[in-house]
C-alpha positions in Angstrom: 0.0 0.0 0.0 1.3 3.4 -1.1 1.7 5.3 2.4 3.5 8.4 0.9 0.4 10.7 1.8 1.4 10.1 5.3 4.4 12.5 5.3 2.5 16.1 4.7 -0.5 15.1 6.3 2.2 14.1 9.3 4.2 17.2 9.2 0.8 19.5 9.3 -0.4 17.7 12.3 3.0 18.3 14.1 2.8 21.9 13.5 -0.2 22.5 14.5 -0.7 20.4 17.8 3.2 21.4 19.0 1.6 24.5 19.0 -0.3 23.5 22.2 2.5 21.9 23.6 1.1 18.5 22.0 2.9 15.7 20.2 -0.3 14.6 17.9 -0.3 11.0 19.1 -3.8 10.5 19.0 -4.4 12.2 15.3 -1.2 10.1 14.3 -3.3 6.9 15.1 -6.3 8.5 13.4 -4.4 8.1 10.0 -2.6 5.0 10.8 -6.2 3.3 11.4 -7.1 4.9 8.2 -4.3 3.4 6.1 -5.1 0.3 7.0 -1.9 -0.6 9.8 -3.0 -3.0 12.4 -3.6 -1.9 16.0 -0.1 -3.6 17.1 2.2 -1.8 14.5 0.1 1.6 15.1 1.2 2.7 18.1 4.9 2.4 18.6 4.9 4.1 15.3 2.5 6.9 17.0 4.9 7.0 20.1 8.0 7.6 18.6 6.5 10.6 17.0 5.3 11.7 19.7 9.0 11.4 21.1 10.1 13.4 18.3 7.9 16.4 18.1 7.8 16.5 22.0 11.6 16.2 22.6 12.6 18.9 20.1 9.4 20.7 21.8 11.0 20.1 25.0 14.3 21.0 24.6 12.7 24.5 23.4 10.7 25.3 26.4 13.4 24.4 29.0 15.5 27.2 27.0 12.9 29.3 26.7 12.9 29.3 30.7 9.1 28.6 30.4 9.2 25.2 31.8 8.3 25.1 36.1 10.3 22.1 36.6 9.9 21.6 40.2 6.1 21.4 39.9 6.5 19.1 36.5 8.6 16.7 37.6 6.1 14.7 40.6 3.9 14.5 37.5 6.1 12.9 35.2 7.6 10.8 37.8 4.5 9.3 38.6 3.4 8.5 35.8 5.7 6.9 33.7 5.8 3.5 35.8 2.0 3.6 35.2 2.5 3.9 31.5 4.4 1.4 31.0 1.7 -0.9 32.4 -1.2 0.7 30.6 1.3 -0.1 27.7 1.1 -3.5 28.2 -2.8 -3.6 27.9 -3.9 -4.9 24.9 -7.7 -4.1 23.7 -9.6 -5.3 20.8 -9.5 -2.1 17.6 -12.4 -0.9 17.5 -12.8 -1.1 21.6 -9.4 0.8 21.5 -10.7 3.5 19.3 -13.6 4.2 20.4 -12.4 4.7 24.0 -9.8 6.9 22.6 -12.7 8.6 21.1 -14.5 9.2 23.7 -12.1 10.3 26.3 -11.0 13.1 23.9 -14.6 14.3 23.3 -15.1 14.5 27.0 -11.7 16.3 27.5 -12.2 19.0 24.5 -15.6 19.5 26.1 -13.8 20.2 29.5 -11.9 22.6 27.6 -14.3 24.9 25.9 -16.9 25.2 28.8 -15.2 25.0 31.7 -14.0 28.2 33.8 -11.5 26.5 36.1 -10.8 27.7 39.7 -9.6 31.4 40.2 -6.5 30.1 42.1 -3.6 27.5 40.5 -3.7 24.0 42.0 -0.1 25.4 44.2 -2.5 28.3 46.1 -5.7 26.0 47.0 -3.6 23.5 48.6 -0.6 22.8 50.6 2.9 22.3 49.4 2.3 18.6 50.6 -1.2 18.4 49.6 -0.6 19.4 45.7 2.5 17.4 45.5 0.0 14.2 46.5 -2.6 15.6 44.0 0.3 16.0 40.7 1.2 12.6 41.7 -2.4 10.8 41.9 -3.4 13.1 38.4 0.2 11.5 37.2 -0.7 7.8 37.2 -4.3 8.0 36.4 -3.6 9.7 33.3 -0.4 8.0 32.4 -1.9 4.5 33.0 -4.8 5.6 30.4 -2.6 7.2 28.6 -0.5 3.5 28.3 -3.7 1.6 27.5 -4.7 3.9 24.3 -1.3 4.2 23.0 -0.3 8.0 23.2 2.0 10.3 25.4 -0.8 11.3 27.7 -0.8 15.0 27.2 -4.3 15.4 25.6 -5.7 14.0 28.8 -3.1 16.1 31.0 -3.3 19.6 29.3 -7.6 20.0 30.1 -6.8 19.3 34.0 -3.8 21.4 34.0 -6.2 24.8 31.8 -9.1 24.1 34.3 -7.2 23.8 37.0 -5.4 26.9 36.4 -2.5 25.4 36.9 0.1 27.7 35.6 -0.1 29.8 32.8 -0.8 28.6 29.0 2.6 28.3 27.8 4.0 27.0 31.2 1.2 24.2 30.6 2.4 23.6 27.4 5.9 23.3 28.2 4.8 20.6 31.3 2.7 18.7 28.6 5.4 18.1 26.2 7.7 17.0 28.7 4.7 15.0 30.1 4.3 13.6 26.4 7.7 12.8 25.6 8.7 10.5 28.8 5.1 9.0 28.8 5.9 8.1 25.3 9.1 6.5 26.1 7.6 4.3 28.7 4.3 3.4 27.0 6.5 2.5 24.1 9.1 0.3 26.5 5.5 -1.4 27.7 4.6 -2.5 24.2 7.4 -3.9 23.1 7.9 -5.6 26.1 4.7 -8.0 24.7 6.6 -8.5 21.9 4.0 -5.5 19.5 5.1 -5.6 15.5 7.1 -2.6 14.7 7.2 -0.9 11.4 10.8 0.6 11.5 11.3 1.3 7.6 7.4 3.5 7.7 8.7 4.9 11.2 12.1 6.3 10.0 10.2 7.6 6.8 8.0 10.0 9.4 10.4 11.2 11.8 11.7 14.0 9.2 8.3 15.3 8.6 7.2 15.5 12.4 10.4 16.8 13.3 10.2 19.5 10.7 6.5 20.4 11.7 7.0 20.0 15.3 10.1 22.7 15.5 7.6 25.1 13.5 4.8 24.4 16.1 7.0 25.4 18.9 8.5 28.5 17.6 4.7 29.9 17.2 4.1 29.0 20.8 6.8 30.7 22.1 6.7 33.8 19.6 3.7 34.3 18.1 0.6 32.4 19.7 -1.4 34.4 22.9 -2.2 32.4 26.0 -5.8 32.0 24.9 -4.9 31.0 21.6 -2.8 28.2 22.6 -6.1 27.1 25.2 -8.2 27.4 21.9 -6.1 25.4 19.6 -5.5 22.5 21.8 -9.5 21.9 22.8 -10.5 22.1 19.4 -7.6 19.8 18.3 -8.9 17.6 20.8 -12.6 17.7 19.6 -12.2 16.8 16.4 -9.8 13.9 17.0 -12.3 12.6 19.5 -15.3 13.4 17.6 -13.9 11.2 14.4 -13.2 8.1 16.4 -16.3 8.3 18.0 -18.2 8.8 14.7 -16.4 6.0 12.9 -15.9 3.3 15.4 -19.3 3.9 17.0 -22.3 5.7 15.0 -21.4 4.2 11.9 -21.8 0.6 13.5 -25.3 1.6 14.1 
């Protein structure tokens, strides 16, 4: 099968969800399932993108000085053990898409209508208290994050917006961080069960979402407005979920 039509259609979605501090995981998957991959092969292709757009992304924000490090960190930390065992959770394709699906839907919604507390997570709560909170947030979302196949950031950035966590591109530097190590560790949990990897079709997208995630970032940090960033990732995550939904779900009906 001709798979050339990945590579632009890869790069564009690097751009645009780096942008939000996103590796694109989950629309990665969208057009793997499309061209026909099985579930296996998709996504440790998917997760080394991720690592590629995110770790570039990364590297940006820490020089940037935009990344809060101190409050990242009990996030990360805690959830990379659980991804790797969400990673190791195999689930039937169209019973993995559609909960993909449907925990992007209800996270875009999040997004778009919720207001979020007045105060960040730090100011309602202890020094003690929030680092217990990052790390309970941490594993539940890096465990899911495991089981569907994607760095985990998609889920993480609507907590961190309505939480008011930190400001948006503080929140987007956490989440590619967040993206990047999840990605590593879901990907160490599914090849630990022995997943087929593609390595020829993976090496032939790295360029692209390298190329498209370095752009992404560089609008983030020079161009894009807080609220712009907040407004690009939800409706990123809409549409995503909305398509899985619609095509491993209503169209069975």
């Amino acid at each position: 099968m001709d798979l050339y039509w990945l590579i632009p259609a890869f790069f564009a979605i690097a751009l645009l969800y780096a942008s939000a501090g996103f590796g694109g995981g989950s629309s990665y998957l969208a057009l793997l399932a499309l061209s026909g991959l099985p579930t296996g092969a998709m996504r440790p292709i998917a997760l080394v993108c991720n690592l590629v757009v995110t770790g570039g992304s990364t590297v940006s924000f820490a020089r940037a000085g935009v990344t809060p490090w101190r409050r990242a960190l009990p996030l990360v930390g805690a959830s990379m053990p659980a991804a790797f065992l969400g990673g190791r959770i195999q689930l039937a394709r169209q019973e993995y898409l559609l909960l993909l699906g449907g925990l992007l839907l209800v996270a875009g919604i999040l997004m778009i209508v919720g207001k979020g507390a007045k105060r960040t997570t730090e100011e309602k709560a202890g020094r003690r208290s929030a680092g217990i909170i990052a790390v309970t947030i941490g594993i539940g979302v890096g465990f899911v994050s495991g089981v569907v196949g994607i760095g985990g950031g998609i889920f993480l950035s609507p907590i961190l917006f309505l939480s008011r966590w930190a400001d948006a591109r503080a929140i987007a530097a956490t989440t590619s961080l967040f993206i990047a190590l999840n990605s590593l560790a879901g990907l160490a949990g599914q090849l630990s069960v022995g997943l087929e990897w593609h390595l020829g079709l993976t090496a032939m997208l790295a360029l692209p979402v390298a190329a498209g995630g370095w752009l992404g970032t560089r609008l983030t940090l020079r161009r894009f407005t807080p609220a712009t960033i907040r407004n690009v990732a939800a409706v990123l995550i809409l549409l995503v979920g909305a398509r899985l939904v619609w095509s491993n779900w209503l169209m069975q009906l």
